[in-house]
C-alpha positions as a printed Julia matrix, in Angstrom:
227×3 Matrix{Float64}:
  83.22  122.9   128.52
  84.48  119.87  127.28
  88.34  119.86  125.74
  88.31  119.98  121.86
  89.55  116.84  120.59
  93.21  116.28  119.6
  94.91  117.36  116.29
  96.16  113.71  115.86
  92.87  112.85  116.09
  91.69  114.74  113.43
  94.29  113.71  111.19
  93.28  110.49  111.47
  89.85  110.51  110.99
  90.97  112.46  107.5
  93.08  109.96  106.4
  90.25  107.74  106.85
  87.44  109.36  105.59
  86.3   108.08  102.11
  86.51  111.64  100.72
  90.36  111.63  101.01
  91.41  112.0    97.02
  92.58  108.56   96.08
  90.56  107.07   94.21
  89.36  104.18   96.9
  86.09  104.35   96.23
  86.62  102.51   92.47
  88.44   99.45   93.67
  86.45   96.43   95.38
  89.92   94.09   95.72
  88.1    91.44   94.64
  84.66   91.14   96.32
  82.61   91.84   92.74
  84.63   88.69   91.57
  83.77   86.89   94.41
  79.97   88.16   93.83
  80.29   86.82   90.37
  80.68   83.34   91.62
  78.29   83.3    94.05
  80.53   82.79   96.49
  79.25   85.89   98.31
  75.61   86.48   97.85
  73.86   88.24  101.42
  75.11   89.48  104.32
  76.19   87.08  106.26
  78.68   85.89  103.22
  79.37   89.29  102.27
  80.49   89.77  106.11
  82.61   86.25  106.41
  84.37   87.24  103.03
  85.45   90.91  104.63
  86.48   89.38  108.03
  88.46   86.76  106.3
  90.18   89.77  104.44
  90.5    91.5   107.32
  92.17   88.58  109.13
  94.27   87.16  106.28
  95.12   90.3   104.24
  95.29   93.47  106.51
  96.64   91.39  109.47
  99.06   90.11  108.06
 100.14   91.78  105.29
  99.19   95.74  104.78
  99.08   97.08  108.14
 102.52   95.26  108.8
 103.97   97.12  106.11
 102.08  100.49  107.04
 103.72   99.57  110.68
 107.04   99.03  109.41
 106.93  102.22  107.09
 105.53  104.52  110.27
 108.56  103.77  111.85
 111.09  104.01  109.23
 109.97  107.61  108.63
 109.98  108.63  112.05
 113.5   107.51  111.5
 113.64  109.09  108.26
 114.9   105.87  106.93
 114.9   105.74  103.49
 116.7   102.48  102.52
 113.76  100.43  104.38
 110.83  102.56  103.17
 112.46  101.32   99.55
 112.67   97.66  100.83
 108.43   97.3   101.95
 108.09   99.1    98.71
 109.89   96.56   96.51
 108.19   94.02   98.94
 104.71   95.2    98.14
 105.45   95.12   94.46
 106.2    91.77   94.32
 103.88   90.14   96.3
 100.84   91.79   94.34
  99.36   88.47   92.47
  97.23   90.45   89.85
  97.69   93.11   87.44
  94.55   94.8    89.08
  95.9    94.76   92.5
  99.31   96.36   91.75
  97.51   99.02   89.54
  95.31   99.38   93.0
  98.46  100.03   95.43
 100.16  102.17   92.99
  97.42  104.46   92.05
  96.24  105.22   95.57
  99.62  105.46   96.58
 100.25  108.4    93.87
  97.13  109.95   94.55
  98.43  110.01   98.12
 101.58  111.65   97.57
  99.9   114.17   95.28
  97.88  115.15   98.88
 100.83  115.2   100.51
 102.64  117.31   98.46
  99.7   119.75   98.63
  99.54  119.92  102.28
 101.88  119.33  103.81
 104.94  120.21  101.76
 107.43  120.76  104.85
 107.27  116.89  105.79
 110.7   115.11  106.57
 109.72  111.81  104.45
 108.64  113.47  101.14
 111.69  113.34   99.34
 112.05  109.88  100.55
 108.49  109.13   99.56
 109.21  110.83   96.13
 112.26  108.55   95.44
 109.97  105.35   95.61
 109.37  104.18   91.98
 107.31  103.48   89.84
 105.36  104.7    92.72
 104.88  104.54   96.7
 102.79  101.75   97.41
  99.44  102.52   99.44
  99.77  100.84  102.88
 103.95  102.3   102.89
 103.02  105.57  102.61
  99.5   105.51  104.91
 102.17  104.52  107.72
 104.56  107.4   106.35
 101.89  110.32  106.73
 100.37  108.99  109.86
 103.91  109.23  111.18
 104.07  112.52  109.44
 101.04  113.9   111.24
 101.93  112.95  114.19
 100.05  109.87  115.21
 100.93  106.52  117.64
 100.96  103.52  116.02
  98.26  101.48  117.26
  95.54  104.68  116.85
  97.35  105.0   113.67
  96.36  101.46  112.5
  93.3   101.45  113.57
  92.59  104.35  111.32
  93.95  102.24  108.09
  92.28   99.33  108.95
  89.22  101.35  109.36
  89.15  103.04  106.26
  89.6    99.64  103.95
  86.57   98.76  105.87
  84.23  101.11  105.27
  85.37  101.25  101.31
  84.83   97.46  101.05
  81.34   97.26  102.85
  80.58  100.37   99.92
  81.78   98.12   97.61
  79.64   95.16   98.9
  76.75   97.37   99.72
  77.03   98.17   95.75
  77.68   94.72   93.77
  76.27   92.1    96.47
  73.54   94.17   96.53
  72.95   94.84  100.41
  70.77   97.8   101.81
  72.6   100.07  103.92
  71.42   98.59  106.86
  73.09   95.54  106.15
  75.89   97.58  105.19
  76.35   98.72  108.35
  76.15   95.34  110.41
  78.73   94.11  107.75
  81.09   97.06  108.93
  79.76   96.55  112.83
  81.52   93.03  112.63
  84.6    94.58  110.84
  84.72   97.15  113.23
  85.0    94.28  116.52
  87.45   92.53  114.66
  90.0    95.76  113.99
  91.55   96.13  117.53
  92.67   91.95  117.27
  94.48   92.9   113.65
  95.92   95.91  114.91
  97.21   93.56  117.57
  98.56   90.9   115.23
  99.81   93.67  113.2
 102.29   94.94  116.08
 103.29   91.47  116.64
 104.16   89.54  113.13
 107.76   89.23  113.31
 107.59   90.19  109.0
 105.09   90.92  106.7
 103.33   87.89  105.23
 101.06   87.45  101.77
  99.15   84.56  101.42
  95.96   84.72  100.33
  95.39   82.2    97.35
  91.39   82.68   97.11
  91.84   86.08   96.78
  94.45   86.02   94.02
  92.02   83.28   92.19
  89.55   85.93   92.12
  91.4    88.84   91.3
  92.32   87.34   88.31
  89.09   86.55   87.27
  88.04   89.7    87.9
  90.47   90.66   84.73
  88.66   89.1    82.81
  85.43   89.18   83.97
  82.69   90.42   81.21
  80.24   93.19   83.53
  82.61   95.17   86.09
  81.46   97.81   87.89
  84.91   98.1    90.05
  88.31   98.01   88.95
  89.53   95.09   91.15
């Protein structure tokens, strides 16, 4: 008989399943803006718009943070969970997207405080206002359930990407078929970001297209997300 697989793999395949209570589902960061202007409009743009995310965004930006935060609560540091918090506040360019991080981040901690109560970080976690950001406390209950880093990032990263090929599969329109080529080249380029994750020497958010379109997406007139 084979060996069952690992509890730290099971917790990470939870906090990347699109059933995990947050609310990710309702956010497209973006991409219906993008839609809006034609600048994605098939597959193959809905894929290069994703991968550019991936690369410029996640890369860069929210899996250094959820790095940084994994290992300030393994050290149970509380002063630089506050500083990636404040960090992730301020580099949010759009109303939208700061709604986005602090929603999903509250919705987290409301999980977390129903399961598993006993963990180190919470009170740190709780002491975040107005509210932990998303990608500080996914690194914070990855640490808190135990998993590495890299497996740990992987999961994050893997998450976003199924949500956002939803999200394309729903406003470019694509058929789930092409969905799931769109996520099959999301999926090769994961293990690079995780890479350049572990190695940026600090967080970095610079994205201008992005932010254009994200505030568009304020005002745009038909929505069917709320980024």
């Amino acid at each position: 008989m084979t060996s069952p697989p690992s509890s730290e793999l099971l917790h990470l395949l939870w906090l990347a399943s699109p059933a995990l209570p947050v609310g990710g589902f309702s956010y497209s960061e973006g991409l219906e803006a993008a839609v809006d202007a034609g600048v994605v409009h098939d597959e193959t743009s809905a894929g290069d718009w994703l991968l550019n995310q991936l690369e410029l965004v996640q890369a860069r930006a929210e899996l250094p943070v959820a790095a940084a935060a994994h290992a300030a609560t393994l050290a149970l540091d509380g002063t630089r969970l506050a500083e990636l918090n404040a960090w992730v506040l301020r580099t949010r360019e759009t109303s939208e997207s700061l709604q986005q991080a602090q929603q999903m981040g509250r919705s987290l901690l409301v999980w977390m405080q129903g399961l598993v109560p006993e963990a180190p970080v919470l009170p740190l976690l709780k002491l975040l206002k107005p509210a932990p950001t998303w990608p500080v406390i996914m690194g914070a209950v990855a640490a808190s359930r135990g998993a590495a880093l890299e497996p740990a990032l992987q999961a994050i990263a893997f998450g976003w990407a199924e949500n956002l090929m939803q999200a394309a599969v729903r406003c470019v329109p694509l058929g789930q078929t092409s969905g799931q080529r769109v996520l099959a080249r999301l999926v090769h380029a994961i293990p690079p970001a995780v890479e350049t994750a572990c190695s940026v020497p600090e967080p970095m958010a610079f994205a201008p297209l992005l932010g254009i379109h994200g505030a568009r997406h304020e005002t745009q007139y038909s929505r069917l997300f709320r980024s």
